[in-house]
SETOR-13117 format. One record per atom (N, C-alpha, C): x, y, z. Coordinates in steps of 0.05 Angstrom, whole numbers, plus 5000, padded with zeros to 4 digits. Example, Ala and Ser with C-alpha at 12.3 -4.5 7.8 and 13.67 -1.06 7.14 Angstrom:
<rs>
526448865156
524649105156
526449345156
525749555142
527349795143
525850015157
</rs>
This chain:
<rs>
493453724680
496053614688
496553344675
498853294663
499053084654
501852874668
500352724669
502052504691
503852254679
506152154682
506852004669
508151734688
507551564681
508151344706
511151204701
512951184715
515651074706
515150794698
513550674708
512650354716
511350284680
509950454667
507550414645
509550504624
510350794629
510450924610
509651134599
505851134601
503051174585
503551384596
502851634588
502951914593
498451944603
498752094620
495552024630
494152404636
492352414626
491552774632
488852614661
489952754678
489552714703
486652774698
485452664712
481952804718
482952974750
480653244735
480553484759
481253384790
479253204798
479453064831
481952984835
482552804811
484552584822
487152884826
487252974810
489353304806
489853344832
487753444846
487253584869
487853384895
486253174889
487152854919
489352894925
491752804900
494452754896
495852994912
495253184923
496753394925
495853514963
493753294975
493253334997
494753215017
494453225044
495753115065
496252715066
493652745054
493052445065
493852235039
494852405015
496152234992
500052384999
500752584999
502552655007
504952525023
502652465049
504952275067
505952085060
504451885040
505351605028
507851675016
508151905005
510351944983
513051905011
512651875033
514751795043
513451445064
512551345048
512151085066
511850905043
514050735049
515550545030
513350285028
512950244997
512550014991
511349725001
514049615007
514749475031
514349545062
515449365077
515749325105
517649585118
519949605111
522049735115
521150055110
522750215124
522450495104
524750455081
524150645056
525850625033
529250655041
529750795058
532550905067
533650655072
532350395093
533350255108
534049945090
531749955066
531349705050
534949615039
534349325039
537349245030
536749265004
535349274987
535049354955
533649554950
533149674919
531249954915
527849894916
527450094931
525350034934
523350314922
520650354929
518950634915
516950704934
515950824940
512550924960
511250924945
509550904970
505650754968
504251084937
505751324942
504551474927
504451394905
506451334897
506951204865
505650934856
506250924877
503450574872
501250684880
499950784885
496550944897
496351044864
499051244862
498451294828
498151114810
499250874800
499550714786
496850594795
495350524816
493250294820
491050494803
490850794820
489750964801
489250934773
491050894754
491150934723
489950694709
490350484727
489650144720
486150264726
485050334746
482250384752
481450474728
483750714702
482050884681
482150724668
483050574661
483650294642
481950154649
481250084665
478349894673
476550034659
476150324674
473750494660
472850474644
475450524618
474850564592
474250304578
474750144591
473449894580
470149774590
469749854608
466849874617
465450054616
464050134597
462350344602
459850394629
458750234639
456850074653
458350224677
460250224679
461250324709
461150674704
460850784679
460551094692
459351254704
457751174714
455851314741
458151324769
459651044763
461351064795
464351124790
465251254771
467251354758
469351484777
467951674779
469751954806
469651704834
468451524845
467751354868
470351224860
471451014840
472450844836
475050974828
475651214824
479051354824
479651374850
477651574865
478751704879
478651434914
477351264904
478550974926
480550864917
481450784890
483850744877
486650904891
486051194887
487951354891
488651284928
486351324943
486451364965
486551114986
486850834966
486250584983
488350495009
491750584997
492850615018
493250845039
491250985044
491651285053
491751275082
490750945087
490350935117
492750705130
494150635112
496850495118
498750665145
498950585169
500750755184
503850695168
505050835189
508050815184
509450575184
511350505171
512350245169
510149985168
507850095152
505150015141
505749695156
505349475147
505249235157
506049095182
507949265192
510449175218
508549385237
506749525241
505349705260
502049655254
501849595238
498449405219
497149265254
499149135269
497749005283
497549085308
499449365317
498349565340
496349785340
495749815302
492849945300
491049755313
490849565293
487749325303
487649295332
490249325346
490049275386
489349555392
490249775383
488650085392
486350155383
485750045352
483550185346
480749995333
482149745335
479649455320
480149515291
482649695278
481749715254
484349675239
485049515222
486149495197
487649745178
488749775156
489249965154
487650085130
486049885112
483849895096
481849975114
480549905134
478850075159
479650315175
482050345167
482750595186
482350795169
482150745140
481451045119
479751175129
477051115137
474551225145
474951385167
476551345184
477551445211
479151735196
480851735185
482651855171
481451995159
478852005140
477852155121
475752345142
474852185160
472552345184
474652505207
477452595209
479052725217
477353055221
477553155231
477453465226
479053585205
477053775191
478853875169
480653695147
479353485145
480553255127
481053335096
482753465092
482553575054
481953435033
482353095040
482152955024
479152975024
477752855039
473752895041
473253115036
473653395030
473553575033
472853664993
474953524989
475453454956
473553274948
472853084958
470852924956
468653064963
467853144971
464853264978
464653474954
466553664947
466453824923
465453664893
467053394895
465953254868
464053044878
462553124896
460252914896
460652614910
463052514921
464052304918
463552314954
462352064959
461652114986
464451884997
465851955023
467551905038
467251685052
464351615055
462551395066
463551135052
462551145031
461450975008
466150924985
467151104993
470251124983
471750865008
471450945034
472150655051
470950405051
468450445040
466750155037
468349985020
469550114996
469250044978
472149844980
473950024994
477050004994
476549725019
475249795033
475049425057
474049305045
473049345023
471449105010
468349025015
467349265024
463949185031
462649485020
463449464994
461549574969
460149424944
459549214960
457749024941
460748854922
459348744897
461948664872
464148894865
462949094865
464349294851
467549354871
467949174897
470149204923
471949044904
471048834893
473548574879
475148724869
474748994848
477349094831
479049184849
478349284878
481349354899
481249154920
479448964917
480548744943
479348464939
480748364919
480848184912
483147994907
483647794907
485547624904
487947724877
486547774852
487247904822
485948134826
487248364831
485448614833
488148814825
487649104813
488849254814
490949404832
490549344854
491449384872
495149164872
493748894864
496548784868
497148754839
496748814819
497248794796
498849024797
499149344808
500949444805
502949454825
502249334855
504449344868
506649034863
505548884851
507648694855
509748774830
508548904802
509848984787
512649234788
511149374805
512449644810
514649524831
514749284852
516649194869
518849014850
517048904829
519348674822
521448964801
520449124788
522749234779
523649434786
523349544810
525149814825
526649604840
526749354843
528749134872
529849044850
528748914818
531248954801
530148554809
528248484817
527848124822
527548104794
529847834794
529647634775
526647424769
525547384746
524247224742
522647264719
520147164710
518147334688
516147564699
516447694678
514247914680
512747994670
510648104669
508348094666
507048404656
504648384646
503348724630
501648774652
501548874667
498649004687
496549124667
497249304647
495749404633
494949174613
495449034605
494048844599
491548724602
492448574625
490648484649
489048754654
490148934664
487649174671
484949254654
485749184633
484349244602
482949034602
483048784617
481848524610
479448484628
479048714643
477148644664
474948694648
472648614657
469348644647
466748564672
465648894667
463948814695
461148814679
459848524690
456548584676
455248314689
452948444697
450848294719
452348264747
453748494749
454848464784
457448304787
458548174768
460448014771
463348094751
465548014753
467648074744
468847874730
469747914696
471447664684
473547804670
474647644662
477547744649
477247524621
477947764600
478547544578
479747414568
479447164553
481246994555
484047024542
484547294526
487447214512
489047394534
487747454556
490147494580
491047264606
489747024602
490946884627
493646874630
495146804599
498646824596
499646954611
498947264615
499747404629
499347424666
496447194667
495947224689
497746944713
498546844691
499646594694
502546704702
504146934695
506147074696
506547244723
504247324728
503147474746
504247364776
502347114774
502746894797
505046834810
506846804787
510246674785
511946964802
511447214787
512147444795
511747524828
509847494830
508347374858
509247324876
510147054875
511846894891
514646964890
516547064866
519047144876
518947474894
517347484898
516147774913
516947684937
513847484944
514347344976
516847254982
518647094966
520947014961
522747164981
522447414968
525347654973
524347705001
521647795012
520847915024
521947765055
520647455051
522547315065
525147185072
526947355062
529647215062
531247485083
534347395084
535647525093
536947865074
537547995080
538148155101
535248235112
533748295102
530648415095
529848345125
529548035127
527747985153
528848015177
531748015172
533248105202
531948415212
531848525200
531448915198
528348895205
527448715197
524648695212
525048615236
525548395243
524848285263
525948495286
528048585283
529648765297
526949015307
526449205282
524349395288
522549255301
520349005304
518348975304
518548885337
520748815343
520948845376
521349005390
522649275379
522349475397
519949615388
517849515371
515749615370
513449525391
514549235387
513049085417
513049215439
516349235451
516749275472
514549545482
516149825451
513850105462
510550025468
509949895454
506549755460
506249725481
507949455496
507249405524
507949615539
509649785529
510049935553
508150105555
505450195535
503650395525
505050665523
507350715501
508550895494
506450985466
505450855455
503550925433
502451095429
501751275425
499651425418
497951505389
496051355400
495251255371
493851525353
493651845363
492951975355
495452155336
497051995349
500152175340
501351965319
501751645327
503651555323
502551415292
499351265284
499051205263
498051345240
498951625245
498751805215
501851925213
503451785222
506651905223
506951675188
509551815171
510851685159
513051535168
514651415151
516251155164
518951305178
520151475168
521751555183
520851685209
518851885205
517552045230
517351685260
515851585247
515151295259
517351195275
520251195264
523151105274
523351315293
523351565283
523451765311
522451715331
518951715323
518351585349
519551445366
519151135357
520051005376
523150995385
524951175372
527451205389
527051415410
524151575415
523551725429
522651555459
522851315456
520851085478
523351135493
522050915517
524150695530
526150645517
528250545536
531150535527
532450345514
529250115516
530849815502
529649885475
527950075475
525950125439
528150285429
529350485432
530850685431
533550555422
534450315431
537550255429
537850085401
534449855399
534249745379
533549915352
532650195351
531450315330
534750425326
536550505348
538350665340
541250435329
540450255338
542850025321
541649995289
538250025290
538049895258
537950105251
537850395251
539150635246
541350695235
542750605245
546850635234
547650465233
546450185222
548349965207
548350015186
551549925170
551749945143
550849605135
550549615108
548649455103
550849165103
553649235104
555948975117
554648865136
553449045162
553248985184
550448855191
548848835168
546248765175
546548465188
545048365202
544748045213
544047835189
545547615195
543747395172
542547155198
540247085192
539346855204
541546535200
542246465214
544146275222
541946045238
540246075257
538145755254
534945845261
533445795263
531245715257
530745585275
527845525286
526745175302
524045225300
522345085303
519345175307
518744895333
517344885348
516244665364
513144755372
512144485377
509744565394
509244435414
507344555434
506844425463
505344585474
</rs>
């Protein structure tokens, strides 16, 4: 199968596993859980899903590969955590991030393992066929698989090298931009440790800048009204223990809105106003205060 990324360009002949991952439950659902905070429907600009970025972090991993030889023993280990690093993101991934950790102590990089040890899990299932233990695939993605965790959880890591790229030009943000593949090609792993060579900092210097008009957008208006809005009637269902954490953090982002218009009537009224506003009608922040005491 040959794969082509809108984001690159590069036309890519899939390896067998990765073929087979892409086409399971637990890569599947992403293709409807946006990017961002928001689901895609609701975003005040264009936005893309975690699949397409799971793909794209994917292809940056073969690009590492092929530049390291030293890493092919952990080859099939290091796609198929690539592929699968957001697999444990719930619905409306970030804005629900912190009623997993109160239900379950776990993160959404920690919740993979939970997710992959599921009954009948197809994704592990695929993994166990190519050798790739399911164990040693979540270590890797929290970051406690020795050095070899830095390329997906690290400060400069693949991981944000394709998502900040893939956000700044589907939202269409103004500013400089930057080669991921570049940088991806620039990594070098030897004696346990990770460097990048030097005729890519330019780019990494670009990177940074790109970065920040990210955070930029992320915090401004219409965007944060639509949060703040969801994230209290997400409160509210919490306290009320409408949750169900067996049901509610493997839902995608719209399934997720169902939900909680399924709660209580004050969760229900706020999900169903940020539901059917046209985007005239979104809120703008008007003041601010912070105090302490």
């Amino acid at each position: 199968m040959i794969y082509k990324d809108s984001l690159y360009g590069a036309e890519w002949e899939l390896p067998e596993m990765v073929e087979h991952l892409m086409q399971t439950r637990e890569l599947t659902r992403l293709e409807r859980v946006s990017l961002g905070i928001l689901p895609v429907s609701l975003n005040p600009f264009p936005l893309t899903n975690r699949l397409l970025h799971s793909m794209g972090v994917c292809y940056l991993a073969h690009l590492v590969l092929e530049q390291n030889q030293l890493l092919a023993p952990y080859r099939n280990l290091i796609l198929a955590s690539s592929l699968l690093h957001d697999a444990g993101s719930p619905g409306l991934s970030h804005l629900t991030e912190y009623c997993l950790k109160e239900e379950t102590g776990k993160n959404g990089e920690e919740f993979l393992e939970t997710i992959l040890n599921r009954n009948i899990s197809p994704a592990k299932t695929i993994l166990d066929r190519f050798h790739v233990s399911a164990k040693n695939v979540a270590a890797l993605v929290r970051g406690d698989f020795g050095s070899l965790s830095f390329l997906l959880n690290g400060s400069l890591d693949i991981d944000n090298l394709d998502n900040v790229a893939r956000f700044k030009k589907t939202a269409r943000i103004k500013g400089k931009n930057y080669n991921p593949i570049a940088i991806a090609s620039s990594f070098r792993f030897q004696d346990e440790r990770w460097t990048l060579l030097d005729a890519c900092y330019g780019e990494v210097e670009n990177w940074l800048e790109a970065r920040e008009a990210i955070y930029e957008t992320f915090y401004s208006d219409p965007h944060l009204a639509l949060v703040a809005m969801i994230d209290r009637a997400l409160q509210i269902a919490f306290f009320e223990k409408e949750i169900e954490p067996d049901i509610f953090f493997l839902l995608d982002d719209d399934s997720t809105l169902q939900y909680l218009q399924s709660c209580n009537t004050r969760t229900a009224h706020l999900i169903a106003k940020v539901r059917s506003q046209a985007p005239s009608e979104w809120h703008q922040q008007i003041l601010c205060s912070e105090y302490t005491g």
